[in-house]
C-alpha positions in Angstrom: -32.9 -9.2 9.0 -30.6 -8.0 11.7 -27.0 -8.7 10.4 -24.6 -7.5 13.0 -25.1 -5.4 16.3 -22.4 -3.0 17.8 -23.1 -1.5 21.4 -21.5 1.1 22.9 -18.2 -0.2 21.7 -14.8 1.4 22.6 -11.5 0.7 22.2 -7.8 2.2 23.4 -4.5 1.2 22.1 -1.1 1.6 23.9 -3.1 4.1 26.1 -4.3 6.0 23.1 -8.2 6.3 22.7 -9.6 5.5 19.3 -12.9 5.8 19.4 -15.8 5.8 22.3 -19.5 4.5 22.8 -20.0 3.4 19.1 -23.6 2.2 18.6 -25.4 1.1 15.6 -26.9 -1.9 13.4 -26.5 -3.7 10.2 -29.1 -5.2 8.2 -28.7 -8.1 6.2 -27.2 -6.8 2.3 -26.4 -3.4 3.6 -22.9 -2.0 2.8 -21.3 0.5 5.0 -17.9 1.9 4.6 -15.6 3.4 7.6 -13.6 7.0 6.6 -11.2 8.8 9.1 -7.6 9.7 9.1 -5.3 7.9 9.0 -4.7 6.4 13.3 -7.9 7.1 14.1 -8.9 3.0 14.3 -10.5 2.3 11.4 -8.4 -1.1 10.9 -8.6 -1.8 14.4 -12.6 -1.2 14.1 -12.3 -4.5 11.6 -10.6 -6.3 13.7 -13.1 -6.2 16.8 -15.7 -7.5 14.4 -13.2 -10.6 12.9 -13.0 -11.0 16.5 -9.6 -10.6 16.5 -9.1 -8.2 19.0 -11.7 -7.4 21.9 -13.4 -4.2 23.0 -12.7 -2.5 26.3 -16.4 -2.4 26.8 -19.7 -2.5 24.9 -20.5 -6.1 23.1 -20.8 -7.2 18.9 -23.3 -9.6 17.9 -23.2 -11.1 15.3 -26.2 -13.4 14.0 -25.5 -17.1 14.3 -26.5 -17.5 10.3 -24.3 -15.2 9.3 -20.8 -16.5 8.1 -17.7 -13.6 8.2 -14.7 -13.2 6.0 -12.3 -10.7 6.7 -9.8 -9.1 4.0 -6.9 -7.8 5.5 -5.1 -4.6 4.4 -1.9 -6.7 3.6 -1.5 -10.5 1.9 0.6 -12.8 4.2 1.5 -16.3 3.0 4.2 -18.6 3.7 7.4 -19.2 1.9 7.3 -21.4 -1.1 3.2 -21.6 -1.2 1.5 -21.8 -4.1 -2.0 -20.1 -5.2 -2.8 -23.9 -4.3 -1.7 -23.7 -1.3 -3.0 -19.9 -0.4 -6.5 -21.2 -0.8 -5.9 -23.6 2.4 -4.2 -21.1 4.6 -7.8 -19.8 4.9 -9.0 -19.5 8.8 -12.7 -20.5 7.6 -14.3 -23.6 8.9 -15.2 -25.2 5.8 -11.6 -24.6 4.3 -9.9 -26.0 7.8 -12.1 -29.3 7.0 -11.0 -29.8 3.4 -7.2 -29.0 4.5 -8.1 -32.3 7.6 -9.4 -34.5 5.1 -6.6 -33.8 2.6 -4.0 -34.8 5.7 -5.6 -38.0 6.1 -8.8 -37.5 7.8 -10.9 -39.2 5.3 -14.1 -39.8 7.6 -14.8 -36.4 7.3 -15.9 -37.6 3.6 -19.7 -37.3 3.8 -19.5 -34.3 5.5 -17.4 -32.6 3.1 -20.1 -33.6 0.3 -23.1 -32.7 2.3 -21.5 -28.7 3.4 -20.4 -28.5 -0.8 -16.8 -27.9 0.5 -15.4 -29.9 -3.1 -16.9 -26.7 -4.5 -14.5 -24.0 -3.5 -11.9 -24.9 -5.1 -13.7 -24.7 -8.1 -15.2 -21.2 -6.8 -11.7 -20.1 -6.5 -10.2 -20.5 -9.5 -13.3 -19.0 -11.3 -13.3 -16.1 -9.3 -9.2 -15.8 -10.0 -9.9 -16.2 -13.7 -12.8 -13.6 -13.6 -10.3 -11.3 -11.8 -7.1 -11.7 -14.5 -5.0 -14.4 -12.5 -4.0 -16.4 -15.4 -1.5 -18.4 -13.5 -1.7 -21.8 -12.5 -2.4 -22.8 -9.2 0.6 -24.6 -8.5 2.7 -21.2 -9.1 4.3 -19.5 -5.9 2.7 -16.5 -4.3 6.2 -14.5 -3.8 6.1 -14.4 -7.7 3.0 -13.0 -8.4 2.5 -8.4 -7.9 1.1 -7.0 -5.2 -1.7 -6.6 -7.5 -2.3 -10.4 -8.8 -1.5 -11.4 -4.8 -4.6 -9.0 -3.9 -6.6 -10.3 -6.8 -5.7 -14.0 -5.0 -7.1 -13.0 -1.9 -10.0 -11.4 -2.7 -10.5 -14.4 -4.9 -10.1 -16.5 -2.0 -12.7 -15.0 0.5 -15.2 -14.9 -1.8 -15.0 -18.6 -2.8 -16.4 -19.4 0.9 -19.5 -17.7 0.3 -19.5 -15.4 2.9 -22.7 -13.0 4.6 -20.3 -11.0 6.1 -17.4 -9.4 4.4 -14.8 -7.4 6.2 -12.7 -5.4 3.7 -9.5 -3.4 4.5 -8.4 -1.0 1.4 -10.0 -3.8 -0.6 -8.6 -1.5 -3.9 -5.3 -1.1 -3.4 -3.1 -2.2 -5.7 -6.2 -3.9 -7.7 -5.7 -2.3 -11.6 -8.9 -0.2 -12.9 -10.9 -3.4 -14.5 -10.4 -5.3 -11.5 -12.2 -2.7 -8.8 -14.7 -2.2 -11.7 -15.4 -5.8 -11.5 -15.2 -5.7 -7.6 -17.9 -2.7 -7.6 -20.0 -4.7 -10.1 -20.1 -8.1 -8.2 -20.6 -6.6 -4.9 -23.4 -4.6 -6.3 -25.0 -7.2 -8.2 -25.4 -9.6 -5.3 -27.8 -9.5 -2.5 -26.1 -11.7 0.2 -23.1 -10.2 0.8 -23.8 -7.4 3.9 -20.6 -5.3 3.6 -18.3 -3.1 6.1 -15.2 -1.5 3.8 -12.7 0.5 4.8 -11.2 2.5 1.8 -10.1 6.0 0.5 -11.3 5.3 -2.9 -14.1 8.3 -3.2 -15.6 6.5 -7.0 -15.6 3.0 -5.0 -17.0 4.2 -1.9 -19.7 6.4 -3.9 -20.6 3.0 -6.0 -20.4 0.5 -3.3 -21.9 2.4 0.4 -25.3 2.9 1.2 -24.1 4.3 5.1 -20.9 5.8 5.7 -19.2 5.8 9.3 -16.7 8.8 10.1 -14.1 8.6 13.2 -13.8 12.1 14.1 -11.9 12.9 17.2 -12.8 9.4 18.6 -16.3 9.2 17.9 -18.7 7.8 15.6 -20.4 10.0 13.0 -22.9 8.4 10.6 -24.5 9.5 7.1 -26.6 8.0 4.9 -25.7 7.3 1.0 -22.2 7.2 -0.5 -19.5 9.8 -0.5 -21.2 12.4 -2.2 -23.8 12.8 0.4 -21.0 12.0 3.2 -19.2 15.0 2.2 -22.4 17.0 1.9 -23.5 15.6 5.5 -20.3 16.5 7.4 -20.1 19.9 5.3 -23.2 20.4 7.7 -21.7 18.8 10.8 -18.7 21.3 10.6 -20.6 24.6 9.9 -23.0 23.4 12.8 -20.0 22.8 15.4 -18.4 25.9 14.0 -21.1 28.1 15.0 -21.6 26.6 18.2 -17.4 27.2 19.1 -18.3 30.8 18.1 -21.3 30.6 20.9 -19.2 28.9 23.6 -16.3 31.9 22.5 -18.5 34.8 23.1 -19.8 33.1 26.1 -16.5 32.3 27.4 -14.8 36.1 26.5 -17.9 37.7 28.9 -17.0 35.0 31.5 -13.3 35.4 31.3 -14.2 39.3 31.8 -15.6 38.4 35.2 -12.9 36.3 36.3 -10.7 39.2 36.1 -12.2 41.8 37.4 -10.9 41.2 41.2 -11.1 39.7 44.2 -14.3 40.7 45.0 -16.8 39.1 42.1 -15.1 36.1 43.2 -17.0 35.1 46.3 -17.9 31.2 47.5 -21.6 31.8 46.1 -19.8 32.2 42.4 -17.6 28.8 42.7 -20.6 27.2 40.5 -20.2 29.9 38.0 -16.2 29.1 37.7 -16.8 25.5 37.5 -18.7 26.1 34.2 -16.0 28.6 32.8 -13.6 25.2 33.2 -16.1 23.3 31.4 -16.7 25.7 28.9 -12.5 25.7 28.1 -12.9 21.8 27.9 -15.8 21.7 25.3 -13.5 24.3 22.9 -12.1 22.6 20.0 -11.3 23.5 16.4 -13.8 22.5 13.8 -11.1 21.7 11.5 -7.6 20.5 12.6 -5.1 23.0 11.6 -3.8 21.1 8.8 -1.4 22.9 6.2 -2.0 21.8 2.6 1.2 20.3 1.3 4.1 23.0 0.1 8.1 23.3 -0.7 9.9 25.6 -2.2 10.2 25.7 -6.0 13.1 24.5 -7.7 14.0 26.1 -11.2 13.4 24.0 -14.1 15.7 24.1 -17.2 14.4 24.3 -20.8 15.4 20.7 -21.3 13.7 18.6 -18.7 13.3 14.9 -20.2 13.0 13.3 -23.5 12.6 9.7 -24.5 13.9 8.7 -28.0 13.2 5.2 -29.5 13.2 4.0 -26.3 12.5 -0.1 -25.7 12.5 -2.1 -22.9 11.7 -6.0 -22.4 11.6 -8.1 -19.5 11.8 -11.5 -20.4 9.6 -12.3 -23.6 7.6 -9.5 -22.5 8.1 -6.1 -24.8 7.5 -3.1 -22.7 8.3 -0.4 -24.3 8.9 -0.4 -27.8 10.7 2.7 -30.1 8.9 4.9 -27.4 9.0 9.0 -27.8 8.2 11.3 -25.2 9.2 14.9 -24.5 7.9 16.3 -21.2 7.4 20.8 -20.9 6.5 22.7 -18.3 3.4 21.9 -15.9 2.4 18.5 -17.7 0.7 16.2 -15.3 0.7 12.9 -16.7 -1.2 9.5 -15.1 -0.1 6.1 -16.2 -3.1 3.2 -16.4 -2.9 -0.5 -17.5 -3.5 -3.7 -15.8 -1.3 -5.4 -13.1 2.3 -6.4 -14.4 1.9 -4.3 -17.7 4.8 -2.8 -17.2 3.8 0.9 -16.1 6.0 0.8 -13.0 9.1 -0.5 -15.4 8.0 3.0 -17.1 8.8 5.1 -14.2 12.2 3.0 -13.7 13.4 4.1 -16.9 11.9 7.9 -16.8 14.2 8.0 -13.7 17.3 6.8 -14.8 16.9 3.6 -11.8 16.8 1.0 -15.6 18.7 1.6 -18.5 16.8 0.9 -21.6 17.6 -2.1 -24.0 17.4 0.6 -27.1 16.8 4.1 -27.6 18.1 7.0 -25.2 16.8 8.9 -21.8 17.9 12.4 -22.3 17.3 14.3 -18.3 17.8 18.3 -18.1 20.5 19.4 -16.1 18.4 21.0 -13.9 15.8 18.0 -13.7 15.3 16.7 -9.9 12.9 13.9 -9.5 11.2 13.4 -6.6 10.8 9.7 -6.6 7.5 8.0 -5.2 7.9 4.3 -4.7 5.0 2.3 -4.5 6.2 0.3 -1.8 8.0 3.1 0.3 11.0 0.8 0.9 13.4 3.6 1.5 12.1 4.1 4.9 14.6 3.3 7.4 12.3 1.2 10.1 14.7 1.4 12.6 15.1 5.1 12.9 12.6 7.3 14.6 10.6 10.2 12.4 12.3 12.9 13.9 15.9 11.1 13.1 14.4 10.7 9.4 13.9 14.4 8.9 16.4 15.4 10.2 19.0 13.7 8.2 17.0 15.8 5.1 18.1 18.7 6.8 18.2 20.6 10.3 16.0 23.2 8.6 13.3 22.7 6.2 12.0 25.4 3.8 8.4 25.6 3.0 8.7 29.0 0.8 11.2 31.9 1.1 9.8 33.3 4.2 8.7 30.1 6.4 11.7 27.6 7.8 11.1 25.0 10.5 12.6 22.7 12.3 11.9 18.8 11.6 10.0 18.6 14.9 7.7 21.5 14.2 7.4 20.3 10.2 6.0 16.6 11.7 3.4 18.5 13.6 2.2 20.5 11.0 1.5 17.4 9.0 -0.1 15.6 11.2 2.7 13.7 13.4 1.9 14.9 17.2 5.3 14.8 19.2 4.2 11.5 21.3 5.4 10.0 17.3 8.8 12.0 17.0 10.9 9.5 18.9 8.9 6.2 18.2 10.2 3.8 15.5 8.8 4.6 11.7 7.8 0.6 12.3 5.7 0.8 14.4 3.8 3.0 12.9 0.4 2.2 10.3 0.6 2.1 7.1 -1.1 5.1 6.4 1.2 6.9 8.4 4.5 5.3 6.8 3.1 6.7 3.6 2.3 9.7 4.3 5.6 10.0 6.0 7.4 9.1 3.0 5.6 11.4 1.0 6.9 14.1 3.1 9.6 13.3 3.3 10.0 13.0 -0.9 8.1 16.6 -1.4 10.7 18.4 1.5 13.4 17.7 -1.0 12.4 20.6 -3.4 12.2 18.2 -6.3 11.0 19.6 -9.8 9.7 16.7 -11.3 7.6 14.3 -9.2 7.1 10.0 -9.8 4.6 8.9 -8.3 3.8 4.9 -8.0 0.6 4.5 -6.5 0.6 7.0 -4.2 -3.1 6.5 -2.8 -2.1 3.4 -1.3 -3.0 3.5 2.4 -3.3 7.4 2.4 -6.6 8.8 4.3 -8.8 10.9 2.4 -7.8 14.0 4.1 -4.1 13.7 2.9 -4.8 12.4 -0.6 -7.1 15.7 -0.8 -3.9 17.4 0.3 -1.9 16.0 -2.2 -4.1 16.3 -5.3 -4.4 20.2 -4.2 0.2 20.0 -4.2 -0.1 18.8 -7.5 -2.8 21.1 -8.6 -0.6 24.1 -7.3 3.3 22.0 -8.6 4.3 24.6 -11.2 7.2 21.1 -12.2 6.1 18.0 -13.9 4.3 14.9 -12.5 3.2 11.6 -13.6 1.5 9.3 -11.8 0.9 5.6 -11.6 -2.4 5.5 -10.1 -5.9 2.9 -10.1 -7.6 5.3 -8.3 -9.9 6.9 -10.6 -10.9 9.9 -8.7 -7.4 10.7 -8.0 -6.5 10.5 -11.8 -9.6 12.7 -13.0 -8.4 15.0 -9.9 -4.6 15.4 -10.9 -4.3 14.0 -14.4 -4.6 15.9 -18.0 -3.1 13.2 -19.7 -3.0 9.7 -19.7 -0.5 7.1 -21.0 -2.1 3.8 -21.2 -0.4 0.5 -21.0 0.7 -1.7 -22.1 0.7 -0.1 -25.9 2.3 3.0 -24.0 -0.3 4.8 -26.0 -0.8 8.8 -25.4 -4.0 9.9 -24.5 -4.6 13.6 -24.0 -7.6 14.0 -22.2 -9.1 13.1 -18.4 -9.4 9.3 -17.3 -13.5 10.0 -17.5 -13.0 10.9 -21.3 -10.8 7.8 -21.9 -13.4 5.6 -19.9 -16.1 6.5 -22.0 -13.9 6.5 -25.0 -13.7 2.5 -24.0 -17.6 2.0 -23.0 -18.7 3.7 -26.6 -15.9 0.9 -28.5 -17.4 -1.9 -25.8 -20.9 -0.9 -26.9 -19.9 -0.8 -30.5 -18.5 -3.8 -30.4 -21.7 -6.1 -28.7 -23.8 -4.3 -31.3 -22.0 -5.7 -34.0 -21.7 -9.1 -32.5 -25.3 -9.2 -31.7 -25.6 -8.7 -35.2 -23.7 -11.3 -36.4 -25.4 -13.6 -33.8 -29.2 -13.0 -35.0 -27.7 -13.3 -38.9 -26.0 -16.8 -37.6 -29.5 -18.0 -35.6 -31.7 -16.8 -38.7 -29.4 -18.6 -41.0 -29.7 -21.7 -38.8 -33.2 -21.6 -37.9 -33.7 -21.9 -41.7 -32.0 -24.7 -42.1 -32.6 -26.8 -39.0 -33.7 -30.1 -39.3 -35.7 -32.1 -36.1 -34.5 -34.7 -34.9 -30.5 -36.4 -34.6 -28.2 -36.2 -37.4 -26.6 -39.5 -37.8 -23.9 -38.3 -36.4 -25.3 -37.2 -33.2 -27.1 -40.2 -33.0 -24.1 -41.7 -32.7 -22.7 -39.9 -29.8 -26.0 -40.3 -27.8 -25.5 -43.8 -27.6 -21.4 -43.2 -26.9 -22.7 -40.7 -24.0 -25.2 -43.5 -22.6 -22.2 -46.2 -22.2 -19.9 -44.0 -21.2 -22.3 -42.3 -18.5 -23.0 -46.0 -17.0 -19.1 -46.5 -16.9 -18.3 -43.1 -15.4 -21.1 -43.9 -12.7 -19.3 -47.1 -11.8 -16.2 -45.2 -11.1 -17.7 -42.8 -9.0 -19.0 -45.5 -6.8 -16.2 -47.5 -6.5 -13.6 -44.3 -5.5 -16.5 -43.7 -2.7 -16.2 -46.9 -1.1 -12.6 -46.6 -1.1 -13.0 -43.3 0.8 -15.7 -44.6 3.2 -13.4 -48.1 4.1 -10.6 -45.7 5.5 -8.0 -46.6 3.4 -5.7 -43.8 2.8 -5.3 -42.1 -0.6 -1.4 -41.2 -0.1 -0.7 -39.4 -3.4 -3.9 -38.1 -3.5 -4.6 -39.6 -7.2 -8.3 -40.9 -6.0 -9.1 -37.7 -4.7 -7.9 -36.1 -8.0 -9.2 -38.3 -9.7 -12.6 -38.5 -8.1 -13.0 -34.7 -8.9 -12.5 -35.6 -12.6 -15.2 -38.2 -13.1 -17.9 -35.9 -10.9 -16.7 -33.4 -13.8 -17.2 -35.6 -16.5 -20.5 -36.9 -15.3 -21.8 -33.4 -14.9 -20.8 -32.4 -18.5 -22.0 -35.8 -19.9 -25.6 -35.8 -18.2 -26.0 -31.8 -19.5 -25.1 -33.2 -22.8 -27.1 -36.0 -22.9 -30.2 -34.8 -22.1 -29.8 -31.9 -24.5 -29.5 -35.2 -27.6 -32.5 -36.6 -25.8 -34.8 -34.0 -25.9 -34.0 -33.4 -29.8 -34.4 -37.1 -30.2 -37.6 -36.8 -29.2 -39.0 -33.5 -31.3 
């Protein structure tokens, strides 16, 4: 079944094209994700299926079974609301009739029942619990991490039961057992017909069966995951290669004849000039001249940093505790752990930003961090790129024999001069981070911090950075959930929150974890058949007196909850108003009870009876 239609969409922004005459269709359960650099529309793409923003021409159709959720790149939520609360600033239908009936409209009663609306609630705390949200649903949102505030909306979109889902860097700040779970659920269901937009290479492999590449505005598709993308488009830029080389020969005979005089250059040859000028128009680069990532090294010291007996505690919570760590030469550490397990607190103290509780931070004297904040919040939004860089310096030095100026640095990276004098907020995120990142790496540091430094980043400059900090001769540790960059960058591995050492490749370490998992259900499973044996033996039919007893408890109490139920229904159907709420909670409670008392009950009855 026919999903979603796109025709000949295309879309400009601010007089910039994005993309041009994008065609194709989605069947119902298939997931595609979008890839492109950073700018080249791939958010805005979302948004003209939400329906958020409309094309400049060509039509989406959507079909009229189909119900869409889209998850935006960032969480937005009100001051003072609550995961409560977050749940009803949904946009969906179903959500906007719950949020009306709990402010009063209480006709909409019947309708509520018969569309299963009381369910999502329930959906969405499940699906917050699956995810690791162990807070209540009355705490605020601004409390929660990025991470757990990601995990809430995720949670939230797919307690609607979507067909569609719309998801913008679904991963980012998500820790490693919470995309795993993501990749598993989506994978495991066959209703959910998927378009993603993401840079993480392990989720798009796991997740696509399509991928869409915006390449110089226009639409390039491949079948599979990222594997076979990268083969595909491999193919795609060897084929347009060799036809620039064919349009260059062509052109350097033609160009010949232009100049040989006057005379070749008669009225009967104006068609032959005309396809010179087209020829010059069709020329491009197969690959944008992008330079990989470089500065000029800075000397390290023989002392660099050491970490003696160092704790740390935030609140109750023990981060660190009698930690030791001495970093040499060229170690590349990641740090992994779940959301709020302190690995960012880690990076605080490596850095000298938090003072430890115990213990002592001993940094070389010639030690220069280059510092990586996960939420790049040293970028002055007010100031333009070009003003940004330059306060860095008037030159910049790449290596000993290559210095440029700020304006010709931005365009090598990837910042055309239409963006040197527009302010760094109005730019994407993408290109704030990769900004930043530039702007941390131009300062010659010796030792990089990373915190997430994935986040938001195309694919083309997170291959660029893993191939800086192949080449970084300093040290670097990472904060990272992105498992491809960590198997990429990372020989060692410091896992919170035990802050335990572990010298090999994230791959090892999660196998390492599957091989105890597995060990761990075999031995259960054992005990479980020993336990069933045990209590097949001595199993008796029929009640115990005991449980005779409580069948005849459940059967009164049943009749009495049933009583309940119908009298709190045709207080909602007279139009009274519940002002507290209390009914309403209190309605939920007995359709709870009942549900767990019939389950019970007929599980005694059918015993009764063998």
């Amino acid at each position: 079944m026919n999903a979603l239609s796109v025709y000949n969409v295309s879309k400009s922004v601010k007089d910039e094209n994005l993309f041009s005459n994008v065609s194709f269709g989605l069947e119902a359960g298939e997931h595609i994700g979008i890839i492109g650099k950073n700018g080249t529309g791939k958010t805005t793409f979302l948004k003209l299926i939400a329906g958020q923003l409309e094309p400049d021409e060509g039509s989406i159709t959507k079909n009229n079974s189909m119900r869409l959720a889209f998850l935006e790149q960032d969480v937005r939520f009100t001051d003072g609301c609550t995961l409560s609360g977050f749940l009803r600033l949904s946009e969906d239908p179903l959500v906007r009739l719950l949020v009306r009936y709990e402010e009063g409209e209480h006709t909409l009663l019947d309708r509520i029942s018969e569309l299963g609306i009381w369910d999502i609630e329930d959906r969405y705390r499940r699906y917050l619990n699956e995810l690791g949200v162990t807070a209540e649903l009355s705490a605020k949102m601004e409390i929660l991490s990025g991470g757990m505030q990601k995990k809430a909306a995720i949670a939230r979109i797919l307690a609607i039961e979507p067909n569609i889902l719309l998801l913008d860097e679904p991963t980012n700040h998500l820790d490693i057992p919470a995309i795993e779970w993501l990749e598993n659920h989506l994978n495991s269901s066959q209703i959910f017909t998927v378009i993603l937009v993401t840079h993480d290479r392990y989720f798009l492999d796991s997740i696509c069966s399509r991928i869409m590449e915006i390449d110089r505005h226009k639409a390039y598709f491949y079948e599979g995951g990222y594997t076979q993308f990268l083969e595909g488009r491999e193919q795609r830029i060897n084929a347009l290669q060799k036809e620039q080389d064919r349009l260059a020969t062509i052109l350097r005979r033609e160009l010949e004849w232009l100049h040989r005089g006057p005379k070749a250059r008669t009225g009967k040859d104006s068609g032959r000039k005309q396809r010179i000028e087209e020829m010059l128009g069709q020329q491009t680069r197969a690959e944008d001249e992008s330079r990989a990532f470089s500065s000029i090294s800075r000397r390290m010291g023989k002392k660099i940093l050491n970490l003696k007996g160092v704790s740390v505690s935030r609140g109750n919570r023990v981060i660190l505790s009698d930690f030791n760590l001495e970093f040499v030469k060229g170690q590349r550490f990641g740090v992994i752990g779940e959301n709020g397990s302190g690995k960012s607190t880690l990076l605080e103290v490596l850095t000298g930003n938090l003072a430890p509780d115990s213990g002592e931070v001993d940094t070389g004297i010639n030690t220069v961090f280059g510092y990586y904040d996960q939420m790049s919040m040293h970028l002055p939004l007010d100031k333009t790129p070009l003003e940004y860089l330059s306060e860095i310096g008037e030159q910049i030095v790449l290596s000993a024999d290559y210095v440029v100026t700020p304006a010709r640095f931005l365009e090598l990276f990837g910042f055309p001069s239409s963006f040197h004098r527009l302010p760094i907020r109005v730019l994407s995120g993408g290109e704030r981070r990769r900004l930043y990142l530039l702007s941390t790496i131009v300062r010659n540091p010796n030792f990089l911090v990373l915190d997430e430094p994935t986040n938001d980043l195309d694919i083309d400059t997170l291959r660029r950075l893993e191939q800086y900090i192949l080449d970084f001769n300093g040290c670097v540790i990472s904060v990272s959930h992105d498992r491809a960059f960590l198997d990429r960058t990372c020989t060692e591995l410091i896992v919170m929150p035990q802050a335990r050492r572990f010298e090999s490749t994230y791959s090892d370490y999660h196998q390492e974890q599957l091989n105890t998992k597995n060990n761990s259900l075999k031995t259960i499973e054992t005990k479980q058949n020993t336990k069933v044996e045990r209590k097949s033996e001595n199993q008796k039919k029929g009640l115990s007196f005991k449980e005779q007893r409580e069948f005849e408890q459940l059967t009164q109490a049943i009749e009495d909850l049933e009583t309940q139920k119908q009298e709190l229904e045709d207080f909602f159907s007279s139009g009274q108003v519940d002002s507290d709420g209390s009914r309403q909670k209190r309605y939920k409670e007995v359709t709870e009870n009942l549900d767990s008392s019939y389950l019970r009950w007929e599980e005694l009855a059918e015993r009764a009876e063998s």
